[in-house]
C-alpha positions as CSV (number, residue, x, y, z in Angstrom):
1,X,0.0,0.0,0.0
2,X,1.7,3.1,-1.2
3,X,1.0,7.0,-0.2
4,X,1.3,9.9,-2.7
5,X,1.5,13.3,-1.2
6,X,0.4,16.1,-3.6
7,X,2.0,19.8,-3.4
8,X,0.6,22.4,-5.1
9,X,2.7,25.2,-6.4
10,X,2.7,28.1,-4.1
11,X,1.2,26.3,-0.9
12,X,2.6,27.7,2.6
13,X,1.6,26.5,6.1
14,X,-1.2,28.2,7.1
15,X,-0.7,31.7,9.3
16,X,-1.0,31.2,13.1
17,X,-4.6,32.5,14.0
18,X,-4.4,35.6,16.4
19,X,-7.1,35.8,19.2
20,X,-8.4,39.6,19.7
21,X,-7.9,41.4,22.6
22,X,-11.5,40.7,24.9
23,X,-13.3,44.1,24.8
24,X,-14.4,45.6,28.2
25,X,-17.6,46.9,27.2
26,X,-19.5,49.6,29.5
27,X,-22.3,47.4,31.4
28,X,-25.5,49.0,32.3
29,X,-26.0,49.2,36.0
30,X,-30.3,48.9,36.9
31,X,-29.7,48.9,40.9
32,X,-30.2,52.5,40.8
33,X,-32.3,53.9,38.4
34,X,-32.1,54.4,34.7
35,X,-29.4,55.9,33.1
36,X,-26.7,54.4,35.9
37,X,-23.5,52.2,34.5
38,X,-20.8,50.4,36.1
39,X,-17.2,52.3,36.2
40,X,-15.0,49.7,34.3
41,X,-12.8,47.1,36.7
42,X,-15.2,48.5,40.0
43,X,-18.5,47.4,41.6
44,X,-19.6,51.4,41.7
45,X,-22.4,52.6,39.4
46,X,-22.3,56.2,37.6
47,X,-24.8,58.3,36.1
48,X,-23.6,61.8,34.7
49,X,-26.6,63.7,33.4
50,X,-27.3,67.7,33.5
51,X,-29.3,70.4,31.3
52,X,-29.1,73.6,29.4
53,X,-31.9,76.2,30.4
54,X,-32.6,79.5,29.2
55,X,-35.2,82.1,31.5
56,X,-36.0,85.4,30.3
57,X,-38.4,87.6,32.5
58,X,-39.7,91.1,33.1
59,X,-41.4,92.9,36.1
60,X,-40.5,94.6,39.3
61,X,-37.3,93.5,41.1
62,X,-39.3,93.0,44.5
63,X,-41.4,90.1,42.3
64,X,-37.4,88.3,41.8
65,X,-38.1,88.2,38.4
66,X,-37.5,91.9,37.0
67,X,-34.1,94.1,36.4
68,X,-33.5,97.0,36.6
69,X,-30.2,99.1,34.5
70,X,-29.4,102.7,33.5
71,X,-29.6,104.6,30.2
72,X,-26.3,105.3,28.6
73,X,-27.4,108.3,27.3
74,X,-29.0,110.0,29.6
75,X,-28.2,107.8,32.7
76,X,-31.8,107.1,33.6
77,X,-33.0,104.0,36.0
78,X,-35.5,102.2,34.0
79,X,-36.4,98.8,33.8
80,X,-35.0,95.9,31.3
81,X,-35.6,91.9,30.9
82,X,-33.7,90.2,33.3
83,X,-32.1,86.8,31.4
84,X,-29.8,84.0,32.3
85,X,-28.5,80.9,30.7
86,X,-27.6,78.3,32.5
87,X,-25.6,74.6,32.5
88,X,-25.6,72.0,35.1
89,X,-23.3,69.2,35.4
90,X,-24.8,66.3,37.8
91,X,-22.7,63.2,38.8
92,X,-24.7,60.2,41.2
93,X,-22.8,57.0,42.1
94,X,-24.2,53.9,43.9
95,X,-22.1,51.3,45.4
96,X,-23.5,48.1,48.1
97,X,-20.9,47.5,51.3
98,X,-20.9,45.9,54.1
99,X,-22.9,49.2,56.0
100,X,-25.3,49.6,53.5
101,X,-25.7,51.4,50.1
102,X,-23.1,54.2,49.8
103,X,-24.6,57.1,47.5
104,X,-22.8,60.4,46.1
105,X,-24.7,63.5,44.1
106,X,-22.6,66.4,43.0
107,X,-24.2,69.4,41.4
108,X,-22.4,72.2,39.5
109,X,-23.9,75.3,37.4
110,X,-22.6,77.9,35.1
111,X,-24.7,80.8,34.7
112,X,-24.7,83.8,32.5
113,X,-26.6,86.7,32.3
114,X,-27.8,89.6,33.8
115,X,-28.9,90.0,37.7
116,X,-32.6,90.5,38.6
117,X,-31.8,93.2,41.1
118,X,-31.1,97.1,40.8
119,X,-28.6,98.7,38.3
120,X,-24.9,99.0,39.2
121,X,-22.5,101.9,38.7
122,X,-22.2,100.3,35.1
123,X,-25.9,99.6,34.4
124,X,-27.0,96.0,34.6
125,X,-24.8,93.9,32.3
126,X,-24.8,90.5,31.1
127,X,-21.7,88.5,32.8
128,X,-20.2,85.0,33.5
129,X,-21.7,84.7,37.0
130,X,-19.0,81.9,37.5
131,X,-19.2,77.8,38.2
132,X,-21.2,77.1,42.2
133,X,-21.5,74.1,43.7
134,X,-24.5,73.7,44.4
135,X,-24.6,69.5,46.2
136,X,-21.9,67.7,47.0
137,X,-22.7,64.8,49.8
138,X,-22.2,61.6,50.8
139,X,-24.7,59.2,52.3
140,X,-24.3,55.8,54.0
141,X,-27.7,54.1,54.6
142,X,-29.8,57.2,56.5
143,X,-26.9,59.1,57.0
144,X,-25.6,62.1,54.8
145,X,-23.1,64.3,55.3
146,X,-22.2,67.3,52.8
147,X,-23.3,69.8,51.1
148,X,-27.4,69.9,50.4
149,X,-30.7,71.7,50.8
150,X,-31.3,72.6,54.5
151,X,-33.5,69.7,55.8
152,X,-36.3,72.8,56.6
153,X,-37.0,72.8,53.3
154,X,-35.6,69.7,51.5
155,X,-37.9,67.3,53.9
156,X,-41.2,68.6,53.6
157,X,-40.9,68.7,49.6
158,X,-39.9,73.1,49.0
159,X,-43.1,74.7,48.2
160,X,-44.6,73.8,45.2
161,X,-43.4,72.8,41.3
162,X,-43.2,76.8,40.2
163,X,-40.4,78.1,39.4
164,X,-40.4,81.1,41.8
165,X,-41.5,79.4,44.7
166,X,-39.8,82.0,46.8
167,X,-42.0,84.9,46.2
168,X,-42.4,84.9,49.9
169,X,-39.7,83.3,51.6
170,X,-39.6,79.9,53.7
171,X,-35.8,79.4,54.5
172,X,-32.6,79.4,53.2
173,X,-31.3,76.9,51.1
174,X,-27.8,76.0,50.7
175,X,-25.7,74.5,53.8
176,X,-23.0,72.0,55.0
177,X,-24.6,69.6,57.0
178,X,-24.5,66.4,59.3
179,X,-28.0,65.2,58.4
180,X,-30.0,61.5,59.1
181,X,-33.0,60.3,57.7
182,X,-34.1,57.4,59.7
183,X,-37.5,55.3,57.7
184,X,-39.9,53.5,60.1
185,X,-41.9,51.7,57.6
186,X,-45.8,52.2,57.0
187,X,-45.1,55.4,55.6
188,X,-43.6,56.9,58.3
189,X,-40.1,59.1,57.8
190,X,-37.9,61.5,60.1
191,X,-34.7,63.8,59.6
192,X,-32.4,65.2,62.6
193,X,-29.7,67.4,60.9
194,X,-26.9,70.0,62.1
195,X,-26.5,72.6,59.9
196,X,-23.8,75.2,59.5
197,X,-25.9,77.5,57.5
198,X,-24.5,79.9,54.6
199,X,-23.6,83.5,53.3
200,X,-27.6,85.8,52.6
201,X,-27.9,85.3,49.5
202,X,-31.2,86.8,49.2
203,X,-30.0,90.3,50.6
204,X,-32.7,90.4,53.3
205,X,-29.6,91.0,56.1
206,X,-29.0,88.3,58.2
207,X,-26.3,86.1,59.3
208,X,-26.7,83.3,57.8
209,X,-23.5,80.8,58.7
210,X,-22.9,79.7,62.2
211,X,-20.8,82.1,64.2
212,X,-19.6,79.5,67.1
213,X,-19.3,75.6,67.6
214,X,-23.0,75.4,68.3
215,X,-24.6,74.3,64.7
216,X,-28.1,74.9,63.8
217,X,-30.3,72.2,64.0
218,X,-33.8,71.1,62.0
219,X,-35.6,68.1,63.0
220,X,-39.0,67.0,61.4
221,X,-41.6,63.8,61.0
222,X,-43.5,62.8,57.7
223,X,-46.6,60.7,57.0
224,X,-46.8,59.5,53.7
225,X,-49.8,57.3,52.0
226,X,-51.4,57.1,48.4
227,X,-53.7,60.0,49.3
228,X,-50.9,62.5,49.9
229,X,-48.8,63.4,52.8
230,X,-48.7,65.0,56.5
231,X,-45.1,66.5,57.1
232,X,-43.7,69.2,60.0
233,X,-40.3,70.4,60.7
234,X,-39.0,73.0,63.6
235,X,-35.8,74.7,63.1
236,X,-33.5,76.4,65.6
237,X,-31.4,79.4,64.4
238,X,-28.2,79.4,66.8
239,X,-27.1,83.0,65.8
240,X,-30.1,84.5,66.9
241,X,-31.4,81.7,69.1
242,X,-34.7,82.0,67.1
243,X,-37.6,78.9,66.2
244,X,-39.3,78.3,63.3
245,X,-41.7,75.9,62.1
246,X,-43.7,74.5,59.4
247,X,-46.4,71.8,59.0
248,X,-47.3,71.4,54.8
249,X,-50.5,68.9,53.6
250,X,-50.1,67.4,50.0
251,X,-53.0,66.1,48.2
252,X,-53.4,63.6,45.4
253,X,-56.9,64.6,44.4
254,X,-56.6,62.9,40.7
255,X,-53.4,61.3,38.7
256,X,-53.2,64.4,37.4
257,X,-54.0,67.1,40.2
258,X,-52.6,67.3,43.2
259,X,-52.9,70.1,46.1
260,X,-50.4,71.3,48.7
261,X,-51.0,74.1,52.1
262,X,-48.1,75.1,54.3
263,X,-48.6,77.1,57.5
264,X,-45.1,78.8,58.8
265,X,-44.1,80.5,62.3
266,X,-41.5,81.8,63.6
267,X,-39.9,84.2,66.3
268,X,-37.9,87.0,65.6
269,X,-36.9,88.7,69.5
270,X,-33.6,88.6,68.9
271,X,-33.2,88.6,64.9
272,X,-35.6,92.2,64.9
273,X,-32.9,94.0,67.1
274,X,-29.5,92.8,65.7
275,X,-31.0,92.1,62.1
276,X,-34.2,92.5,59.7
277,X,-36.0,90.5,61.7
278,X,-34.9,87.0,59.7
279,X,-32.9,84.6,60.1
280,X,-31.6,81.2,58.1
281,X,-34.4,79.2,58.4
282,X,-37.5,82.3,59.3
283,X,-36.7,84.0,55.9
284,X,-40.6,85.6,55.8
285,X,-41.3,89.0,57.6
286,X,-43.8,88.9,60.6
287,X,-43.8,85.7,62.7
288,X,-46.5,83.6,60.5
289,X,-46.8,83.2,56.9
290,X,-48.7,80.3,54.7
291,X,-48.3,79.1,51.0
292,X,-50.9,76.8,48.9
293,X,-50.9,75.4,45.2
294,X,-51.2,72.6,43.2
295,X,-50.0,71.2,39.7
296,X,-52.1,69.6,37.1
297,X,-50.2,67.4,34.8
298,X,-51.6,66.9,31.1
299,X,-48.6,64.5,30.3
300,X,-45.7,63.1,31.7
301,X,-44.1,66.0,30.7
302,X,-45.9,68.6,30.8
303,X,-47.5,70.2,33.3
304,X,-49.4,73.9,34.9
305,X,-48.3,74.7,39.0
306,X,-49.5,77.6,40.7
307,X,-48.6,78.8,43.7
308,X,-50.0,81.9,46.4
309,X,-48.5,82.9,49.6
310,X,-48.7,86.1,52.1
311,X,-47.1,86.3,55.1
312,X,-47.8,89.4,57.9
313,X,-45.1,92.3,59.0
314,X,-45.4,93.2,62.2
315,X,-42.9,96.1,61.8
316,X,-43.7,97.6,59.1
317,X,-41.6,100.5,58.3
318,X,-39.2,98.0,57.7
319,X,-40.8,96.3,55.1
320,X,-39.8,98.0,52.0
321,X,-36.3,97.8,52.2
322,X,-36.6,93.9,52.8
323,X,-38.7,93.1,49.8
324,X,-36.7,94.0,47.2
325,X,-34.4,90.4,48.0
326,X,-34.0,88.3,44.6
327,X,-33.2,84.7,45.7
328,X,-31.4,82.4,43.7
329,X,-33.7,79.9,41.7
330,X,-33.4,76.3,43.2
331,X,-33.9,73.9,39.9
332,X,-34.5,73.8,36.6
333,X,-38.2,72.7,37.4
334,X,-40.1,75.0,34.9
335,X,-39.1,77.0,31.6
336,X,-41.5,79.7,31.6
337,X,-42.9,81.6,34.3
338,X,-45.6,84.2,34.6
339,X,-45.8,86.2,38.5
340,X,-47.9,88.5,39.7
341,X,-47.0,90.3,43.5
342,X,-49.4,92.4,45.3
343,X,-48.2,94.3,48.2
344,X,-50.0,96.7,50.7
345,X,-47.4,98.5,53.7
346,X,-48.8,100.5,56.2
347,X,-47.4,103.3,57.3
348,X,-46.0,103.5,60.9
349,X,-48.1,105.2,62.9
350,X,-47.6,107.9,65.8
351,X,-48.7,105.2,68.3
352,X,-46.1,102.9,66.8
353,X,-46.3,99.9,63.7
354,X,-49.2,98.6,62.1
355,X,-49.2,95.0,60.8
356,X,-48.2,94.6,56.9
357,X,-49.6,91.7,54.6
358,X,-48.0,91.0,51.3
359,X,-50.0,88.4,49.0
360,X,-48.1,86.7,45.8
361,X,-49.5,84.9,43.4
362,X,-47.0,82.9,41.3
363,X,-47.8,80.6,37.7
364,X,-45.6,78.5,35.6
365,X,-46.2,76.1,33.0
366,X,-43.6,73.1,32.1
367,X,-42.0,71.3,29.4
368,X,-40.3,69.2,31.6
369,X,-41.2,66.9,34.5
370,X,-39.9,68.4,37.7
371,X,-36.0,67.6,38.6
372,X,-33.8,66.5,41.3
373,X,-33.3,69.5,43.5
């Protein structure tokens, strides 16, 4: 038996076969919340998101929505559209250990614009405002340490969906804190948190940041069911050694409607003789004030809120220097924004102060469902 081996002209031994390199693709992350993927060769989730918004406004400057500048020609005050653009860069991680689930949020803006406040020596022109941080914490199971929302406002839900929902006052916003949020189950929630407070940014002369070792502090309690909500919070101001309180309703009268009430008070012995009668957390004039409002949703994203407050001045010659604050806007909740203030001050009298009310009456209508704050 005989074997014949055939070669072909121009054969060659086949060429070694070369494995690819194993691509380390991005994997999506669903622990928590959409949008969330897992940072290569680590068991931590990231999400970056952020938006681009663009407001544009006219009125007077005590409404936080007007401007006022100065004529170049003639150098006359007169009133101009107060705009800003703005960008905001938002970072969240999520990552199980041993103590729980360790979450980070991070929050940074970049305005420019004019300001909706009163002309400077150079009118009212349009600048970079410059990056703020806005959040920055880290929180391990209930606890949260950082920078955030004061819990006074943060817990109970801010004051409604416009997008002026400061039209009057109901505390400051921005603060380092020490801050836990203990759940009880059944729909029961509370927050303890020690606050340092922060610099008056709403010009209504007060200080705002802690001025010895002894840290504000806000504590509050929450109900929560399908119907709606039941939520209170009491604040202590340690500058001034002032107390202030609110207890807010919410409402879920349809899918789409729902209805919210706040009733505020606060004390101001100390804060009416070294300051305007405010402090971090009592930002209103007078020692009660209340806001109510709803928002009906036609879609998912879209959507009409409406707001109206009035708080009471008990001194009232000091009232119209203190209502021309413009506080910062908190989110990008809304696009468009239409408010309408009302304001009646009584003059002091020879027998001494007469009580002021201011009403507002604040509308927006949105584009977008409401966001993180």
């Amino acid at each position: 038996m005989t074997s014949t081996t055939v070669v072909r002209p121009g054969a060659r031994a086949a060429d070694a076969v070369v494995e690819p390199e194993p691509a380390e693709y991005v994997k999506i992350c669903d622990v928590y919340g959409a949008g969330y993927f897992y940072i290569p060769g680590t068991g931590t989730c990231l999400k970056i998101a952020g938006y681009v918004r663009y407001d544009i406004s006219a009125g007077d400057v005590g409404s936080f929505d007007g401007a006022r500048s100065t004529d170049v020609l003639n150098g006359k005050d007169q009133g101009t559209w107060h705009k800003n653009t703005r960008f905001t860069l938002r970072t969240y991680t999520g990552q199980e250990t041993e103590l729980g689930t360790l979450k980070t949020f991070t929050e940074t803006r970049f305005n420019f614009g004019n300001s909706a406040y009163y002309a400077g020596e150079d009118g009212n022109q349009a600048h970079n405002k410059g990056p703020s941080l806005n959040f920055a914490w880290i929180q391990l199971g209930g606890l949260r340490v950082g920078l955030d929302d004061s819990a006074f406002d943060s817990f109970i839900g801010y004051a409604g969906n416009v997008l002026n929902d400061t039209i009057v006052p109901y505390g400051d916003f921005s603060t380092n804190l020490i801050q836990y949020n203990f759940d009880a189950g059944n729909g029961f929630s509370a927050v303890i948190s020690l606050e340092e407070g922060s610099v008056d940014v709403n010009n209504v002369f007060y200080v705002g940041t802690i001025d010895s070792y002894v840290p504000h502090v806000v504590g509050g309690v929450k109900y929560t069911q399908g119907w709606g909500a039941i939520a209170g919070v009491v604040a202590y101001d340690s500058n001034y050694e002032e107390w202030a309180g609110k207890v807010q309703a919410d409402f879920n009268v349809t899918s789409e409607l729902s209805l919210f009430a706040i009733f505020g008070y606060g004390t101001d012995k100390n804060s009416l003789d070294f300051a305007s009668g405010r402090d971090f957390y009592k930002q209103w004039g007078g020692h009660w004030a209340w806001w109510a409002g709803g928002t009906y949703k036609f879609n998912p994203k879209t959507s009409f809120n409406l707001q109206v407050s009035t708080r009471t001045r008990t001194m009232a010659w000091r009232l119209t220097s203190l209502t021309t604050s413009s506080p910062v806007s908190r989110s990008p909740r809304k696009l468009t924004t239409i408010t309408t203030v009302t304001s009646t001050t009584a003059r002091r009298s020879a027998t001494g102060p007469l009580p002021t009310r201011r009403t507002a009456l604040a509308a927006s209508s949105a584009s977008s469902a409401r966001s993180e704050d």
